[in-house]
C-alpha positions as CSV (number, residue, x, y, z in Angstrom):
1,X,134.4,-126.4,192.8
2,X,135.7,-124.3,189.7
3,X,135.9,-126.3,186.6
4,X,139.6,-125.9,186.4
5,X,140.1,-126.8,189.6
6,X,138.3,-130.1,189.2
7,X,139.9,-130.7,186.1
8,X,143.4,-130.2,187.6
9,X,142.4,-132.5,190.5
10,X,141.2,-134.9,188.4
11,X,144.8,-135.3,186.6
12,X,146.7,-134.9,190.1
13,X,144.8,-138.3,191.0
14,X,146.0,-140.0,188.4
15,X,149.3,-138.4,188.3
16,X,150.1,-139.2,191.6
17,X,148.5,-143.0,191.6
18,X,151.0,-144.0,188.7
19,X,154.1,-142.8,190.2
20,X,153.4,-145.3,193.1
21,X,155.5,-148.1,192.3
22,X,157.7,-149.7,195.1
23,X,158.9,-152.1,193.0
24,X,161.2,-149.9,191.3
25,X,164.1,-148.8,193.5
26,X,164.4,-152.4,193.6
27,X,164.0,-153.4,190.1
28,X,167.7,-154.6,189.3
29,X,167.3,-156.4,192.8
30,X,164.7,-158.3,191.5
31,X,165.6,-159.4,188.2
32,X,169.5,-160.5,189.5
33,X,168.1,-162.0,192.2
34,X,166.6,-165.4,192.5
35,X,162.8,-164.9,190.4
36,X,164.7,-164.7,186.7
37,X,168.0,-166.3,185.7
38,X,169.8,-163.3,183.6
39,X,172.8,-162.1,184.8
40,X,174.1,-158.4,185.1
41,X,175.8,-158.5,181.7
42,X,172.7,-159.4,179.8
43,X,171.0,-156.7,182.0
44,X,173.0,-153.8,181.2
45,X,173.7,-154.6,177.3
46,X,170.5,-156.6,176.4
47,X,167.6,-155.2,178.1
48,X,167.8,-152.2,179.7
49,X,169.2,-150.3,176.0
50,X,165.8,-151.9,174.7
51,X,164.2,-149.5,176.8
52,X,165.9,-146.5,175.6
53,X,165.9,-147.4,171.9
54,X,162.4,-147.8,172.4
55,X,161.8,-144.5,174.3
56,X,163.1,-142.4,171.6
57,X,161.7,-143.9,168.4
58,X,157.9,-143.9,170.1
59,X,158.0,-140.6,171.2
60,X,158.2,-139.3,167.6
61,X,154.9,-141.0,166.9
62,X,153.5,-140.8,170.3
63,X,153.9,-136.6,170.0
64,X,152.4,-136.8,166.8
65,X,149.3,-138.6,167.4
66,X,148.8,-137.3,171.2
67,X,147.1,-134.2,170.1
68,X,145.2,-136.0,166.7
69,X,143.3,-138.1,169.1
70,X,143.4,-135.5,171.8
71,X,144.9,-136.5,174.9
72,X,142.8,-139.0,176.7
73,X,143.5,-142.1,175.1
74,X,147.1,-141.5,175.3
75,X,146.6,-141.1,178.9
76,X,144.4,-144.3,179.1
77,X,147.4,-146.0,177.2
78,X,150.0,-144.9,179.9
79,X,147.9,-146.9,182.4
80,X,147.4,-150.0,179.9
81,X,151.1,-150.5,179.5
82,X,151.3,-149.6,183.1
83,X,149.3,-153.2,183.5
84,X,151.1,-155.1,180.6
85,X,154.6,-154.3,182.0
86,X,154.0,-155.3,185.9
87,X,152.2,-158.3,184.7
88,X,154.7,-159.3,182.4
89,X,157.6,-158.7,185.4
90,X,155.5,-161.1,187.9
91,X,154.6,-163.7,184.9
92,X,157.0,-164.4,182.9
93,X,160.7,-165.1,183.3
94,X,163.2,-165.3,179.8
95,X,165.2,-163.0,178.2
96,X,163.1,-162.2,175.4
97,X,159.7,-161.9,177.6
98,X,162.1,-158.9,179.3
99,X,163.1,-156.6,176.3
100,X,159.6,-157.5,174.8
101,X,158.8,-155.3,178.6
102,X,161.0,-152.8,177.7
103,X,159.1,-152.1,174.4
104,X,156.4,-151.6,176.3
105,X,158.0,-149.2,179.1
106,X,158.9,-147.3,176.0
107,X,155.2,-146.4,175.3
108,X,154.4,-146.0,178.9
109,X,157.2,-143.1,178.9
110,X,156.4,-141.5,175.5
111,X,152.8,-141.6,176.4
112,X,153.6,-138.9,179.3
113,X,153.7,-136.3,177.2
114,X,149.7,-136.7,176.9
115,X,150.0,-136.1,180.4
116,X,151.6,-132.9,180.8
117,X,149.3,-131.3,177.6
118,X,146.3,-132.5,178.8
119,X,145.4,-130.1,181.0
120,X,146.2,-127.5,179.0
121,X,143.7,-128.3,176.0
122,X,141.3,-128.0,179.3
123,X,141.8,-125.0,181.0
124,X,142.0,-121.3,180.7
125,X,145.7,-119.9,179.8
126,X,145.3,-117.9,182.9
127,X,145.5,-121.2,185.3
128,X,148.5,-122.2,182.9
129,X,151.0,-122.2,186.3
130,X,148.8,-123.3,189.1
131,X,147.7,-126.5,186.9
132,X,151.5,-127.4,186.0
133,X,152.0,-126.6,189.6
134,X,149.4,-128.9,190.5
135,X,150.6,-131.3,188.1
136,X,154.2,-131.8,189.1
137,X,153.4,-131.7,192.7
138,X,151.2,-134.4,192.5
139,X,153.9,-136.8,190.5
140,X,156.7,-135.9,193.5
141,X,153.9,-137.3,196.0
142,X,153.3,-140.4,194.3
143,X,156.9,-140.3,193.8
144,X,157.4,-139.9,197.6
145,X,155.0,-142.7,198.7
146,X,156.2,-144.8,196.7
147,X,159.9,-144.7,198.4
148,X,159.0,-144.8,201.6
149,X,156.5,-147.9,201.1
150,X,159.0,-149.8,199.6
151,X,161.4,-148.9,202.0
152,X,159.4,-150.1,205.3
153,X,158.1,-153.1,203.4
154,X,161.3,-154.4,202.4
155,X,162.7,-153.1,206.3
156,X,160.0,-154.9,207.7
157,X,160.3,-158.1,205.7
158,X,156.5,-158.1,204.7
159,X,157.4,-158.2,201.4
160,X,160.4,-159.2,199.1
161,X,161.4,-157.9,195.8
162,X,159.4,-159.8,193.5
163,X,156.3,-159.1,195.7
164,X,156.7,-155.1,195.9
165,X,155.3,-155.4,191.9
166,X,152.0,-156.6,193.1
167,X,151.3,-153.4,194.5
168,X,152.6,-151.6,191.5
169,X,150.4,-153.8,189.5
170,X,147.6,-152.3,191.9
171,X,148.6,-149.4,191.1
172,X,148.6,-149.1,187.8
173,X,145.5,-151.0,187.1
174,X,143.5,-147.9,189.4
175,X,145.4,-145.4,187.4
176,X,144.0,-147.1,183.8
177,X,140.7,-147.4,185.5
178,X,140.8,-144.2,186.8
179,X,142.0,-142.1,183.1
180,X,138.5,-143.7,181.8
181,X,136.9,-141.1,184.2
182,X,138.9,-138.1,182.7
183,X,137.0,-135.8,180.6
184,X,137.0,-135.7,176.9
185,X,138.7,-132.9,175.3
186,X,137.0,-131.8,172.0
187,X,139.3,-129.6,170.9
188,X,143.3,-129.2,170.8
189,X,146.0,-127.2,169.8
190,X,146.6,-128.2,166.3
191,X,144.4,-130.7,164.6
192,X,140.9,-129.8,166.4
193,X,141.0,-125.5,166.8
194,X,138.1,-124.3,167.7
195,X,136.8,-122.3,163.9
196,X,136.3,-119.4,164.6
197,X,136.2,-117.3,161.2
198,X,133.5,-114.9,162.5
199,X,136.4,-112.2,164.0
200,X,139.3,-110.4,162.2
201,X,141.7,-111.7,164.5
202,X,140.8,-115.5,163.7
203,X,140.3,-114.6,160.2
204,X,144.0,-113.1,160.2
205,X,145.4,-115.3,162.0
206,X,143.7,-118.6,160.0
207,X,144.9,-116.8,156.4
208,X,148.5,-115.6,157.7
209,X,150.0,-119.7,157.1
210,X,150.8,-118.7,153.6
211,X,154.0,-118.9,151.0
212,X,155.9,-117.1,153.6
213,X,155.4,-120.6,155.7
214,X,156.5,-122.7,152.9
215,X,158.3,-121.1,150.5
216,X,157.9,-122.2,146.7
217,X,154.3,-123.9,147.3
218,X,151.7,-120.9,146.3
219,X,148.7,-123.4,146.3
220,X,148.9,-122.9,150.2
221,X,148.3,-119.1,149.6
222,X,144.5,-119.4,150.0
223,X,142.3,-119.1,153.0
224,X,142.1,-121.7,155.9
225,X,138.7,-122.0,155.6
226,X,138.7,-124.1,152.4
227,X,142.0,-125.8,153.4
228,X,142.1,-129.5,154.6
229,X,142.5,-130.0,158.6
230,X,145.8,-131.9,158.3
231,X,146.7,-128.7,155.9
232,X,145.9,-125.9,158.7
233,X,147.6,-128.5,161.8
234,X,150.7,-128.6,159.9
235,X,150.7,-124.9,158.9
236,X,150.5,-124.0,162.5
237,X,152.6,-126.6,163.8
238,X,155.2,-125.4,161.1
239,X,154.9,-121.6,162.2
240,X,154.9,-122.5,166.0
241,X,158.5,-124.4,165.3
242,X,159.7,-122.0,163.3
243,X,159.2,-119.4,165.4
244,X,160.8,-121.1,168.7
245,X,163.3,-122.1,166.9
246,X,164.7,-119.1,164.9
247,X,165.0,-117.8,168.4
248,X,168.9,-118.1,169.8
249,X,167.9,-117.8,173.3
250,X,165.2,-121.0,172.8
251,X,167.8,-122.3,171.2
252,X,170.2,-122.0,174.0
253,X,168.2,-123.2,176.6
254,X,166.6,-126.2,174.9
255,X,170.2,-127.1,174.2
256,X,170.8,-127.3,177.6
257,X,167.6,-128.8,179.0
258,X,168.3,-131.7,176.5
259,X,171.4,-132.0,177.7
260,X,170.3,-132.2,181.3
261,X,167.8,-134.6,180.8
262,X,169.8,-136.7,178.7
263,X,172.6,-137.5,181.6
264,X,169.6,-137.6,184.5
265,X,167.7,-140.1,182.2
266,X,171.3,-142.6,181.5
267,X,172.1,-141.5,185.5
268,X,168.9,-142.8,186.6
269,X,168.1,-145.5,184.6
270,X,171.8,-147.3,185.4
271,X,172.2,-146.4,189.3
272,X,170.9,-149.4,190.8
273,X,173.7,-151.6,188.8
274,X,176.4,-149.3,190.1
275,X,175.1,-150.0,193.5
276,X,175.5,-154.0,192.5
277,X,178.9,-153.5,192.0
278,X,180.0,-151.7,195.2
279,X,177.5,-153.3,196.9
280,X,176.6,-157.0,195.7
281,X,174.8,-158.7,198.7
282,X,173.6,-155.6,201.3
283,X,172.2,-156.8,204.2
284,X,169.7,-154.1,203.8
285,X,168.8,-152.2,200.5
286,X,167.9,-148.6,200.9
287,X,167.2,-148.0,197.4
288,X,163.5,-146.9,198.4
289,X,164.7,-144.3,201.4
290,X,167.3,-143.0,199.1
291,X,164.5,-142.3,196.0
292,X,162.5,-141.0,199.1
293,X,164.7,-138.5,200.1
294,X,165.8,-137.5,196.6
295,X,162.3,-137.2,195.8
296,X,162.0,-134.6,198.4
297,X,164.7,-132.9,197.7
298,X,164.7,-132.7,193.8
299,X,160.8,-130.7,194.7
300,X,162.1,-128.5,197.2
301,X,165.2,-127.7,194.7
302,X,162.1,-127.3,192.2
303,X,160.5,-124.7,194.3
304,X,163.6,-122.7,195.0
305,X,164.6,-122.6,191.6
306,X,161.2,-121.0,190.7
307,X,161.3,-118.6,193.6
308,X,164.7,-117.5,193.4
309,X,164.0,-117.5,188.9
310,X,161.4,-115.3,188.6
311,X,162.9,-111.7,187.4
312,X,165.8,-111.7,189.6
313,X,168.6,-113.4,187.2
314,X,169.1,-112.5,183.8
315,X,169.9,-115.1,181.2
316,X,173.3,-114.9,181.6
317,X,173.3,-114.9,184.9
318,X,170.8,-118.2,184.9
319,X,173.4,-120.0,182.6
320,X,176.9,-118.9,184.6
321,X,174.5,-120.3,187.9
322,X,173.7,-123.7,185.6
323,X,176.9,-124.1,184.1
324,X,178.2,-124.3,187.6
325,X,175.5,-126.8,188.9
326,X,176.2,-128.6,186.1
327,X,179.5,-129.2,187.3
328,X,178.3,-129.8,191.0
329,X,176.6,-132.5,189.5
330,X,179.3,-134.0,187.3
331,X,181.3,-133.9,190.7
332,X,178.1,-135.9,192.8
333,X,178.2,-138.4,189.6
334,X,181.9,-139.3,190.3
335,X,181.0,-139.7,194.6
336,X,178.4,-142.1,193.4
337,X,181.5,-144.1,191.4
338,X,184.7,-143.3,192.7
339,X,183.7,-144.9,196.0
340,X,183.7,-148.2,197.6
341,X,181.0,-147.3,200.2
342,X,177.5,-147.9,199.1
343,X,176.1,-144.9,201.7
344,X,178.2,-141.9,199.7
345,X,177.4,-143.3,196.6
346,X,173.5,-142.7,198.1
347,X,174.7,-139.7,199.2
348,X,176.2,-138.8,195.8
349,X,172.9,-140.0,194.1
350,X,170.8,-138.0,196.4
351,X,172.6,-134.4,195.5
352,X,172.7,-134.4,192.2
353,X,168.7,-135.0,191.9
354,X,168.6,-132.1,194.2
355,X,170.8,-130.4,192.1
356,X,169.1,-131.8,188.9
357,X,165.7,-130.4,189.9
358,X,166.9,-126.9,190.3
359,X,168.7,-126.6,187.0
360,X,166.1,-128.5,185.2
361,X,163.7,-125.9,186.5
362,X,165.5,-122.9,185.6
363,X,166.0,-124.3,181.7
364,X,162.1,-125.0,181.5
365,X,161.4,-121.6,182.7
366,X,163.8,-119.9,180.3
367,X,162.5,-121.7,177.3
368,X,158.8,-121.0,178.2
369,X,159.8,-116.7,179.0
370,X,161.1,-117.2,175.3
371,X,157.9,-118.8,173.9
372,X,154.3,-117.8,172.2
373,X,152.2,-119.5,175.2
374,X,150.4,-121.8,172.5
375,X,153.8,-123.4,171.4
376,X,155.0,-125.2,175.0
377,X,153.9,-128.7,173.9
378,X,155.5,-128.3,171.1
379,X,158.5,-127.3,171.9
380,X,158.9,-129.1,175.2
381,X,158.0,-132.6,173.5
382,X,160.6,-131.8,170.6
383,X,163.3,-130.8,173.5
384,X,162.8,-134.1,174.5
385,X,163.5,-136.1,171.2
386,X,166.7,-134.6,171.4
387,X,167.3,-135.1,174.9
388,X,166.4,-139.1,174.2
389,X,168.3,-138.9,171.1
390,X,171.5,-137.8,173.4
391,X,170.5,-140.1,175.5
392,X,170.2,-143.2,172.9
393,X,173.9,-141.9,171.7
394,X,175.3,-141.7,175.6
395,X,173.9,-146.1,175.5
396,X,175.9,-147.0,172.2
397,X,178.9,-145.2,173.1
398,X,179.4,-146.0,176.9
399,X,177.1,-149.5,177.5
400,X,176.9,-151.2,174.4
401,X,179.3,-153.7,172.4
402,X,179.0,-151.0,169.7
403,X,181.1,-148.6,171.8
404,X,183.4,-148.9,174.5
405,X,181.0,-151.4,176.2
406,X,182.0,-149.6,179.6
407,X,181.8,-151.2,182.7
408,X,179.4,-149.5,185.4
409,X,182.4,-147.6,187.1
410,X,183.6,-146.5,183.5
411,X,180.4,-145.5,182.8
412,X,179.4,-143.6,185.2
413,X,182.5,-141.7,185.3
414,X,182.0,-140.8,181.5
415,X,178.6,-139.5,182.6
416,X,180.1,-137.3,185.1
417,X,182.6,-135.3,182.7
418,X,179.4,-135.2,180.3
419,X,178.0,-133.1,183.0
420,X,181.6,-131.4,183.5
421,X,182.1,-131.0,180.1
422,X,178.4,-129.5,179.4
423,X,179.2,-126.8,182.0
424,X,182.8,-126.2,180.7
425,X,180.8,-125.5,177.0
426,X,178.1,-123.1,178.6
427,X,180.9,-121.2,180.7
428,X,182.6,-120.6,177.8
429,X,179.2,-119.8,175.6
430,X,178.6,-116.7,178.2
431,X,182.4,-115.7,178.0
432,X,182.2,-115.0,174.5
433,X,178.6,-113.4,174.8
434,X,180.2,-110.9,177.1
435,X,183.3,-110.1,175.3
436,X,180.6,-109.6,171.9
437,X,178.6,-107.3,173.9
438,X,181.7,-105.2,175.6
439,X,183.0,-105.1,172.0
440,X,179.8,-103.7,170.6
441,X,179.1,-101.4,173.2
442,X,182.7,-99.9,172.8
443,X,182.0,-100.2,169.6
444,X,178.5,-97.9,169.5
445,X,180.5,-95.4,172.1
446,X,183.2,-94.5,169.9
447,X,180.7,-94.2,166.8
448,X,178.5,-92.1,169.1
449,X,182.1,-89.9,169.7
450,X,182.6,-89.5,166.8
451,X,179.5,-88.4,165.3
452,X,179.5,-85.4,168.2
């Protein structure tokens, strides 16, 4: 077997073994129900904002260190607080032992983003697309099984809620286990490069981080070689951000992949205590068919989107097709809360992930067309922070006693016309592209008249 290939299977096992976790779909289940004695209030302002908080502030550090200790033991530490948190749910029962969890999920979230640049410290650019290929395909399996288990478990009454989290426990244990096995990377992107002063190129490239890079400082205006590692990482680091960023279509489309993720993250995260409310004592929960099916068709969205993507729309064209998905999914947002019928709020639910994984697609493809290759961890982790910082600002404004304190029917409907509002703001963003480029090109024709 190629070495790439192996490599890429390697981080498709694990991938896929940590995205098994039945006990999910029927988290709130669990902790309303009879195991733990918090009620939904405390839920939804007390713990589950811990989470988010958390998210957001550790995945500042987390991005930093992640390529300083290059990859692995990131990846180890996704599978250790993988064991601390489902030990912690089975174990332990107060308030405190619960947002003490949610620190914890925090890290196993931020730690992801070892995950996804892993396997490119390890591999030829030229297997760049099959690996993330590879990659995502296996977290949609795991994904998959892990609805459909907890679906015919629960169906079948051989297991109740609390006892779904043994098997995640399993789980996660084989995945920690399991990232041990990875191989080391011993060299990355920013703070282990691979010297190579022997050729021009390296040699230009290494001495080009000078004043230009940071303007005012001239003791930086002397060769790599003799500079300090944490010198040259931030150098480069610095020029690959400046140079995404000083780039308005990057710029557009992180915008907008932050904004996506954002609302899917608050959506996602707040679903199951919507369902509560329209739904407080089901006869039977189909949380797990319902992540099942989204599952499959949030991948198969995923697939189109690529297929239908690649040189056959033009930016603009991309964002007039996303701002009007984006609405599509503001409208699937308000089926999930303007009804009293738990099935078309799974319906609802099930759409806009389909919907979700095609636009999400599209924005992630359009940012990386726009991008030096060597910059895509960079910029997709910083796209991130800002989509967790929307997301944080989306909790104290709608769920917290430091906004509105919403309840989930408000909520939710103030997610939806986030979505509505998103694509009302991109609409109008390509309206007045084209009216600027009609005006210039009229403009350049009459000059052109007028020099004949």
């Amino acid at each position: 077997m190629k070495e790439w290939l192996k490599i890429s299977c390697l981080l498709c096992v694990f991938g896929c073994v940590r995205e098994i976790r039945p006990s999910e779909p029927y988290v709130t289940e669990f902790l309303l129900g009879p195991w733990r004695n918090i009620t939904e209030t405390q839920l939804t302002h007390d713990v589950y904002p811990v989470g988010t908080y958390s998210y957001l502030v550790q995945l500042v550090f987390v991005f930093l260190i992640t390529d300083f200790l290059r990859y692995k033991p990131l990846i180890i530490t996704i599978g250790a607080t993988g064991v601390i948190i489902w030990s912690m749910l089975i174990w332990t029962t107060s308030l405190l032992s619960l947002q003490i969890l949610e620190f914890f999920y925090g890290t196993y979230m931020a730690a992801e983003v070892a995950y996804f640049t892993y396997i490119y410290a390890k591999v030829d650019k030229k297997y760049y697309p099959r690996v993330t290929s590879h990659t995502r395909a296996a977290m949609f399996v795991g994904k998959l099984v892990s609805g459909i288990t907890s679906q015919v478990m629960i169906n079948l009454e051989l297991m109740n809620y609390k006892e779904l989290n043994y098997i995640t426990l399993a789980t996660q244990i084989m995945a920690m286990l399991w990232a041990f096995g990875l191989p080391r990377v011993n060299k990355s992107l920013y703070f282990h490069r691979e010297e190579t002063f022997d050729t021009p190129d390296a040699i230009s490239e290494q001495s080009s981080y000078t004043q230009t890079d940071f303007p005012g400082d001239s003791s930086l205006e002397i060769s790599s070689q003799s500079q300090p590692r944490l010198i040259k990482a931030m150098h480069l680091l610095w020029s690959h951000f400046r140079s995404a960023y000083t780039n308005g279509r990057v710029i557009q489309w992180s915008l907008w992949y932050a904004i996506g993720l954002a609302g899917y993250l608050q959506v996602t995260y707040y679903m199951q205590l919507l369902w509560k409310v329209i739904e407080p004592e089901p006869l039977i929960a189909w949380n797990g068919a319902v992540d099942a099916v989204l599952t499959a068709l949030a991948a198969l969205s995923a697939l189109a989107a690529g297929y239908l993507h690649t040189d056959r729309l033009n930016s603009r064209t991309s964002l007039l097709t996303l701002a009007f998905f984006s609405a599509l999914e503001g409208g699937c947002v308000l089926i999930c809360c303007w009804t009293n019928d738990i099935y078309w709020s799974y319906v609802g639910f099930v759409l806009f992930g389909g919907l979700y994984g095609f636009t999400i697609t599209v924005s992630s493809a359009e940012v990386a067309r726009h991008l030096q290759e060597d910059s895509f961890g960079l910029v997709f982790g910083f796209n991130t922070l800002i989509a967790l910082i929307f997301q944080s600002l989306l909790t104290m404004i709608f769920v917290t006693d430091t906004g509105f304190e919403l309840d989930p029917v408000g909520q939710f409907t103030a997610y939806a016309f986030y979505f509505i509002g998103a694509a009302v703001l991109y609409l109008i963003s390509v309206l007045v592209e084209y009216i600027w480029c009609m005006y210039r090109a009229s403009n350049t024709e009459k000059l052109d008249n007028a020099l004949e």
